[in-house]
C-alpha positions as CSV (number, residue, x, y, z in Angstrom):
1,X,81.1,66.5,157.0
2,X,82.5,65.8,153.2
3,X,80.1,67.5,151.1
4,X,81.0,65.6,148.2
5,X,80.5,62.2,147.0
6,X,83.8,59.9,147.4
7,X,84.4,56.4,146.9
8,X,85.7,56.3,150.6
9,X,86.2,52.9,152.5
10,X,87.5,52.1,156.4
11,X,90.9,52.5,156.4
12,X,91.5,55.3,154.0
13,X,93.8,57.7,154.6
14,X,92.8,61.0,153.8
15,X,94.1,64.6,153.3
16,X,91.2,67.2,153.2
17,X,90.9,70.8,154.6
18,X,88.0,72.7,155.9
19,X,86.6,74.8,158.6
20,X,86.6,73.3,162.3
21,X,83.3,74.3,164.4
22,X,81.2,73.1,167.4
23,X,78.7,71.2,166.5
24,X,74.8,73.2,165.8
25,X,71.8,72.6,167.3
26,X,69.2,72.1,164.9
27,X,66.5,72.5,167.1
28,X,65.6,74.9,169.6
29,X,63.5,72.9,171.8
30,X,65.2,72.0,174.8
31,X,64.3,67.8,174.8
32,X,67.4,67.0,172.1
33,X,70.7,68.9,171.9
34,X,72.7,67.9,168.8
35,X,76.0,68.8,170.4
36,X,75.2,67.2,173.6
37,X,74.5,64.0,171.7
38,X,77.9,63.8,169.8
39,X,79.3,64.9,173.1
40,X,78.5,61.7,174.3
41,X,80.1,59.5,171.4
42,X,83.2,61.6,172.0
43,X,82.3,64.0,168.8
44,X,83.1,67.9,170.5
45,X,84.0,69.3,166.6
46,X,82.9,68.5,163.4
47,X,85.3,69.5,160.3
48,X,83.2,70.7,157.4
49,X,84.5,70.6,154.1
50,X,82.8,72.1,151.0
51,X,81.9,70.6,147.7
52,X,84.7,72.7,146.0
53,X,87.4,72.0,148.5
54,X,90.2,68.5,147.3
55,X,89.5,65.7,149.1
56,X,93.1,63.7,148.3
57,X,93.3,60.0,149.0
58,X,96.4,59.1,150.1
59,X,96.5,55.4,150.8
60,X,93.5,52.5,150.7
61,X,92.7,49.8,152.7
62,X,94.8,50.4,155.8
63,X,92.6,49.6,158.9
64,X,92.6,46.1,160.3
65,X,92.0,43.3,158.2
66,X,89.4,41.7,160.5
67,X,87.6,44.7,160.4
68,X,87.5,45.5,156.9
69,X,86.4,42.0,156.1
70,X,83.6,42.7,158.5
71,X,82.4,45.9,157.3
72,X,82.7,44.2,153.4
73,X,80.3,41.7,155.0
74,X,78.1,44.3,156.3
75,X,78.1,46.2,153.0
76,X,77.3,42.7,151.1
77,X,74.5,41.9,153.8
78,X,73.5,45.5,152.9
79,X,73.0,45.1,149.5
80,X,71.1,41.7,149.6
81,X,68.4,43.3,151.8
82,X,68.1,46.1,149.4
83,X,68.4,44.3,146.4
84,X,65.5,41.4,147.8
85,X,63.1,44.0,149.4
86,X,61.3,47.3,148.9
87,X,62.9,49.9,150.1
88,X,60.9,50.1,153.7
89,X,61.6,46.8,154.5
90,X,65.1,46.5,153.0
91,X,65.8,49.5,155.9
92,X,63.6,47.6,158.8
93,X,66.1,45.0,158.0
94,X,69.4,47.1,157.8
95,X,68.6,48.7,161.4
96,X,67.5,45.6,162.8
97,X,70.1,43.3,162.0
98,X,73.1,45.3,160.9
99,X,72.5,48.5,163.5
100,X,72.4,50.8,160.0
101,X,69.6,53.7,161.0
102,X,69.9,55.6,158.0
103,X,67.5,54.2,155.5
104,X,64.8,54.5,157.2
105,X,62.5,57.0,156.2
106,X,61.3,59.6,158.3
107,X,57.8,59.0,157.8
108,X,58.9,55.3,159.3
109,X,60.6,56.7,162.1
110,X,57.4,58.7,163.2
111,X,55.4,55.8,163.0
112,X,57.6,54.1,165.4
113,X,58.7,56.9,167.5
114,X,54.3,57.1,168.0
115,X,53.6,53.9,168.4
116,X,56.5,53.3,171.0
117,X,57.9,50.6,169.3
118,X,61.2,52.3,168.7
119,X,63.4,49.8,170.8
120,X,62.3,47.1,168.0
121,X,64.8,48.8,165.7
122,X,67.5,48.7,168.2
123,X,69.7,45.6,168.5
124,X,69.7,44.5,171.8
125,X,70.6,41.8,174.1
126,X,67.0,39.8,173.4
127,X,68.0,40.1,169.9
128,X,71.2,38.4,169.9
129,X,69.9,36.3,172.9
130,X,68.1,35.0,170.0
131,X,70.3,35.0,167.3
132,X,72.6,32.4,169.8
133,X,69.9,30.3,170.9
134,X,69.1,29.5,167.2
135,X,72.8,28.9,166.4
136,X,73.4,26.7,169.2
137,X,70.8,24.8,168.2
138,X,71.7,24.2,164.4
139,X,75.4,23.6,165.9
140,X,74.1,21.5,168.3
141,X,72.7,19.2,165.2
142,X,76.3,18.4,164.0
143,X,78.8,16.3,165.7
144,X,81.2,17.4,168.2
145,X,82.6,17.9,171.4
146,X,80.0,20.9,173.5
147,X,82.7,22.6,173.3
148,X,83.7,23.5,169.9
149,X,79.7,24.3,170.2
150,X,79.9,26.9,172.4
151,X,83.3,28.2,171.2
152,X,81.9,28.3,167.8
153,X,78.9,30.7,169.0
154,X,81.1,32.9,171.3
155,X,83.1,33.5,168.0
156,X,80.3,34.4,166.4
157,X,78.9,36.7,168.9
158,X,82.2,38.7,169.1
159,X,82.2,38.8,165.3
160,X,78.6,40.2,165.0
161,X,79.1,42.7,167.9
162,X,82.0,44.3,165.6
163,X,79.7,43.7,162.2
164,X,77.1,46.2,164.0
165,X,79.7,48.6,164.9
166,X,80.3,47.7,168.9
167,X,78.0,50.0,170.1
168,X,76.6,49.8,174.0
């Protein structure tokens, strides 16, 4: 946790300082722990560091190219929804086509989380089922060998898979 706003990218190097703690729990229900959550991406400390504290940036742009590109795509793609759409629908279209949760406004979340329709904003296997039915067809419409078809599409498919972050 930075609590400071910082032109940060992937593949910054960083030197900061701040206090190292388990996680919280925000809630003291027992249906969602915090820490248990994080535990499960890997996450068993968080490293706070307050708004007073020097965040210095030692080097920029050192991660793998591939992935920077991608996550300059995702930040253009980003952008385009936000800039095209109201702010609702600009986040619909974030989490469901980029995996980007955040947007969404809590009073949106409710609705779904009521409704049951929460799985919609997932991206799953029907939704890129989709996604490579639709770009096998328009590949299908140019010229080729089958093969460069279906290459063509697996490339893709690996490519979007690391765009929205790889996740399970």
């Amino acid at each position: 946790n930075i609590f400071q706003d910082l032109p940060l990218d992937y593949g910054d190097e960083i030197i900061l300082t701040g206090k190292l703690h388990r996680p919280f729990e925000f809630s003291h229900d027992k249906k969602f722990s915090y820490r248990e959550y994080l535990k499960r991406q890997g996450i068993y400390y968080v490293l706070s560091v307050k708004k007073d504290r020097k965040v210095e940036i030692l080097r920029v742009r050192q991660g793998n190219l591939l992935l920077t590109k991608l996550y300059q795509w995702r930040s253009i793609a980003s952008r385009l929804f936000s800039k095209h759409l109201n702010s609702a629908e600009a986040s619909l279209m974030q989490a469901m086509v980029l995996c980007e949760r955040l947007h969404i406004p809590a009073s949106l979340k409710e609705v779904f989380a009521k409704t049951g329709t929460t799985h919609i904003l997932a991206i799953s296997g029907l939704n890129v089922g989709i996604v490579v039915a639709v770009l096998l067809i328009l590949l299908r419409m140019i010229p080729g060998p089958r093969v460069m078809t279906y290459s063509l599409t697996m490339i893709f498919v690996v490519l979007y898979v690391l765009l929205t972050g790889a996740s399970p």
